[in-house]
C-alpha positions as CSV (number, residue, x, y, z in Angstrom):
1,X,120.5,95.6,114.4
2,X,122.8,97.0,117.2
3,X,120.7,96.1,120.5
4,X,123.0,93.6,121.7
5,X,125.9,95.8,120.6
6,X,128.1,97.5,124.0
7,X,128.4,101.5,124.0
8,X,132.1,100.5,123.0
9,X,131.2,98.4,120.1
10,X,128.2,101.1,118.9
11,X,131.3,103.4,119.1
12,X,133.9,101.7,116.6
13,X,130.9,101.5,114.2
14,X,130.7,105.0,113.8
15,X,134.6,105.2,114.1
16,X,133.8,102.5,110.9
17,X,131.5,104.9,108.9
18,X,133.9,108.1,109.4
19,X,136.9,105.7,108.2
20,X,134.8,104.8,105.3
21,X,134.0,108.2,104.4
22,X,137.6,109.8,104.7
23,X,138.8,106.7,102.3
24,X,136.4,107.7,99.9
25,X,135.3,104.0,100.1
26,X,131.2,104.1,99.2
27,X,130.7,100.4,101.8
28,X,132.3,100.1,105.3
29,X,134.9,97.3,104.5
30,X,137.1,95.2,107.3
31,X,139.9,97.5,107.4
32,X,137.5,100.3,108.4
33,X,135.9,98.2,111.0
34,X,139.7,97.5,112.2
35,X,140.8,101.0,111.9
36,X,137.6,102.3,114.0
37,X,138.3,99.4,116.4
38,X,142.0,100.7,117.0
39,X,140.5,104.3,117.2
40,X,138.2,103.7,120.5
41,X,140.5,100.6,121.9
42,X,144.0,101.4,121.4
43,X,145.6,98.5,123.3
44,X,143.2,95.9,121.9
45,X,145.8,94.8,120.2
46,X,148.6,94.5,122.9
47,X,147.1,92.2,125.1
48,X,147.3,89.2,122.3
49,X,150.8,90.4,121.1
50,X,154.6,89.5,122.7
51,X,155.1,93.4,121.6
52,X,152.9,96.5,121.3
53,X,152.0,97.4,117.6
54,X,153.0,100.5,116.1
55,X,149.7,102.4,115.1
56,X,151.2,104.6,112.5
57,X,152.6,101.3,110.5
58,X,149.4,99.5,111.1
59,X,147.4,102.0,109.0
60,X,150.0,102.2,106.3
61,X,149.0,98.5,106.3
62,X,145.4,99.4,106.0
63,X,145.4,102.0,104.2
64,X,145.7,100.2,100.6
65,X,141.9,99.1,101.0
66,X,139.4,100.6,98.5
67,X,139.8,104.2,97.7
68,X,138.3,104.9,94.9
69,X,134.8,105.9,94.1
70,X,132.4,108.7,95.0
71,X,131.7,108.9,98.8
72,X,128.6,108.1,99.7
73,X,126.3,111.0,100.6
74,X,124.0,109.4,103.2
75,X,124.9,109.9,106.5
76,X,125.4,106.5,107.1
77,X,127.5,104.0,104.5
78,X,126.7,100.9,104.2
79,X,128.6,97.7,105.7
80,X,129.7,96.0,102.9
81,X,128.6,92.2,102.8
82,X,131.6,91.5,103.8
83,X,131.0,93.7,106.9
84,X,128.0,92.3,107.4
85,X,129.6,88.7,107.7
86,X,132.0,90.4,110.1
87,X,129.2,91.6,112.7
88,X,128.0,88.3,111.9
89,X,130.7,86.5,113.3
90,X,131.2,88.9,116.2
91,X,127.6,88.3,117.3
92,X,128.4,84.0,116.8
93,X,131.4,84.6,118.7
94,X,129.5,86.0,122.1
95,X,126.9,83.4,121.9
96,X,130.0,80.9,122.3
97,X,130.7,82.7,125.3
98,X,127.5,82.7,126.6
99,X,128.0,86.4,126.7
100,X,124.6,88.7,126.9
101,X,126.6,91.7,124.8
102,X,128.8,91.8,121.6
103,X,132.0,94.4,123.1
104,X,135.0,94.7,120.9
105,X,136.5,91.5,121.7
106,X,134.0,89.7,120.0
107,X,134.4,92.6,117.0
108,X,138.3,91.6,117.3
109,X,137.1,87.6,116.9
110,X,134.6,88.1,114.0
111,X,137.5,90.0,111.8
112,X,140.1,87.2,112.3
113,X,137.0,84.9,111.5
114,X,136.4,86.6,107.9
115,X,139.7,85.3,107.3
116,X,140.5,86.6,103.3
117,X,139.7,90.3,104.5
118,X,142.2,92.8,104.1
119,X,141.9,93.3,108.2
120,X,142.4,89.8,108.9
121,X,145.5,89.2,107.1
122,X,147.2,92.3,108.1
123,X,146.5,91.1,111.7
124,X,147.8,87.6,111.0
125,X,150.9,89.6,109.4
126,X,151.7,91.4,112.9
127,X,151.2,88.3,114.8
128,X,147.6,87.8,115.8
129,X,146.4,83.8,115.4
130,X,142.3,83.3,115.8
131,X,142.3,80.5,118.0
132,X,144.7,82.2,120.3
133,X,142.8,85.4,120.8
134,X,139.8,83.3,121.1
135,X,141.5,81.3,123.5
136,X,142.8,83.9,125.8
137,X,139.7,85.8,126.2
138,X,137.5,83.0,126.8
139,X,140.1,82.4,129.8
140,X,139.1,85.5,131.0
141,X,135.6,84.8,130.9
142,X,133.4,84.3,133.6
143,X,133.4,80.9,134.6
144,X,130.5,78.6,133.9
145,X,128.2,77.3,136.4
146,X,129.2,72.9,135.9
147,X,126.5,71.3,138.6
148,X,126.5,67.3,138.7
149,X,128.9,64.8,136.8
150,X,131.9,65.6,140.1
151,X,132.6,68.5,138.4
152,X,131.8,71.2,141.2
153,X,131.7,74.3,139.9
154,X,130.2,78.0,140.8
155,X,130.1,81.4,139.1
156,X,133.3,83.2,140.0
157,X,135.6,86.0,137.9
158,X,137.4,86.2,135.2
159,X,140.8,84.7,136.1
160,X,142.5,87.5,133.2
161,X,144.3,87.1,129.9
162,X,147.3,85.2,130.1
163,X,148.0,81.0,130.9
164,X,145.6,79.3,133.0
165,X,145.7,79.1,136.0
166,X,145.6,75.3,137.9
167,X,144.9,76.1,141.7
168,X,145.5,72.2,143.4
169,X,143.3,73.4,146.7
170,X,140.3,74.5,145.0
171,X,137.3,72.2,145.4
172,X,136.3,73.9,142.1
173,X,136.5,73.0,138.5
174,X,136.2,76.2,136.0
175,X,135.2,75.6,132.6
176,X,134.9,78.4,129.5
177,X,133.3,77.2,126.4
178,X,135.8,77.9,123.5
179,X,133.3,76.8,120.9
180,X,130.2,74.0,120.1
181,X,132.9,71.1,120.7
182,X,135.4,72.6,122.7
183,X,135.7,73.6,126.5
184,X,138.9,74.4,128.3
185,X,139.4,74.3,132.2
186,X,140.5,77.6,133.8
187,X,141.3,75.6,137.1
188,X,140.8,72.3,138.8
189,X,141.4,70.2,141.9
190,X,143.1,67.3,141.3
191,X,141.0,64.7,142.9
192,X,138.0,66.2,140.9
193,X,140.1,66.1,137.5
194,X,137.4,64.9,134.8
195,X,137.6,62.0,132.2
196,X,136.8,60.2,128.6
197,X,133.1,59.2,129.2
198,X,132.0,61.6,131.8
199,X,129.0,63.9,131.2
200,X,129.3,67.6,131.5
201,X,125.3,69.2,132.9
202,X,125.6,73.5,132.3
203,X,122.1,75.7,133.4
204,X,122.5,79.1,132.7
205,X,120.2,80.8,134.7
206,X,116.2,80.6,133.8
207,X,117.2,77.7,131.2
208,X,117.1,74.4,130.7
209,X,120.5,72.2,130.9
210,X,122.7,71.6,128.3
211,X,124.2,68.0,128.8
212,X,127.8,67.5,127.1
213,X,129.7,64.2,126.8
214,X,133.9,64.0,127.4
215,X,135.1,62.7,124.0
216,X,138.7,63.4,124.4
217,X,141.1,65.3,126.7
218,X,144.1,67.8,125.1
219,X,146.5,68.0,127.4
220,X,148.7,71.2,126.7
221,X,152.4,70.8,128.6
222,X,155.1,74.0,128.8
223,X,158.1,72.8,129.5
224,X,160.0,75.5,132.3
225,X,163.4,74.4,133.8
226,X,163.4,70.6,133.0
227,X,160.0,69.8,133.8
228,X,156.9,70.1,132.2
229,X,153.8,71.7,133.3
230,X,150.2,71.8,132.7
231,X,149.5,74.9,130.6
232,X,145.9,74.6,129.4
233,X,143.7,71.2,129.4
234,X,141.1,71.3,126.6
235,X,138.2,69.2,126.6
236,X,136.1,67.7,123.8
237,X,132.6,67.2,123.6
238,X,129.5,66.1,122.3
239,X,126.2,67.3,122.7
240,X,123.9,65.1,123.7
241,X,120.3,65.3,122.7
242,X,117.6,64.7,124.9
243,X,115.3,61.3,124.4
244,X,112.2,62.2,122.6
């Protein structure tokens, strides 16, 4: 069940099942998956916030979850189902990312996801949106490979967490793919910006391509001094099946 799972992720699992066990809670539940999240990856939290959580208030928070009961005595507890939904998610959320692994971000993304856990609305409570911690760490991605369709591309990087970055020089266009409809540019050239209509071609490596159509263009502005900038640049697609 774990074989895509990161040493990282395999850890806050069994941070999950000694969380359980000290809340005398007999089925590992979201705030135990949260708690044994915060116990191997401290900062997680930090990178999506304007200010760094207190840990000790964040537990209070957690710690009204299910208490009562008889511990379970195997070794192991149980994810509840909604636990299982959670690693569901996480898993869902790397294949949008074309990532290989499921780390903790994705663990992170799959507990926002289950939206009416406990977890997920103490997190929304301290300030922590879904779309937004999707968005930033699919900025710091690596970039998709985007062959054909004037949109020159290569594998590069992560570019970080944070805005992204538009670099006018680069003969490059990166693109991270936010979800089944949704990619947003990480950089582009001006002269290679793309438009309504065009077709999008991604390989990944020892595949066969994937061939998106531009059905709309979000452009996101910040305004800094008087003028307003690009901040991010959303596309979205369609999938387009091949002809039979």
């Amino acid at each position: 069940m774990f074989e895509r799972f990161t040493e990282k992720a395999r850890r806050v699992i069994f941070f999950a099942v000694d969380e359980a066990k000290a809340y005398r809670s007999v089925n590992i539940e979201s705030e135990h998956l949260l708690l044994g999240l915060l116990r191997d990856s401290r900062n997680i939290l930090d990178v999506h916030l304007d200010r760094p959580v207190n840990m000790d208030d964040l537990r209070k928070l957690l710690a009204g979850g299910p208490t009562t009961g008889q511990p379970s005595t195997h070794v192991n507890v149980p994810l509840s189902n909604e636990g299982k939904r959670i690693l569901a998610h996480s898993s869902e959320e790397a294949e949008l990312l074309h990532h290989k692994h499921i780390g903790t971000e994705h663990l992170l993304l799959g507990i926002l996801r289950e939206d009416k856990c406990r977890a997920a609305r103490v997190l929304r409570k301290i300030g922590l949106k879904l779309d937004r911690v999707r968005s930033e760490i699919a900025e710091s991605a690596p970039k998709l490979n985007v062959p054909g369709s004037g949109l020159g591309g290569g594998v590069g990087s992560g570019l970080g967490t944070g805005s992204v970055r538009f670099e006018p020089g680069i003969r490059a266009i990166g693109l991270v793919q936010v979800s089944a409809t949704e990619f947003m540019l990480t950089q582009h050239n001006r002269t290679l910006m793309p438009r309504i209509g065009e077709a999008i071609s991604i390989q990944d490596e020892g595949l066969e391509p994937i061939t998106y159509r531009i059905r709309d263009i979000v452009w996101q502005y910040e305004r800094c001094e008087g003028v307003a900038q690009i901040k991010t640049l959303k596309l979205k697609v369609e999938r387009e099946e091949l002809p039979q």
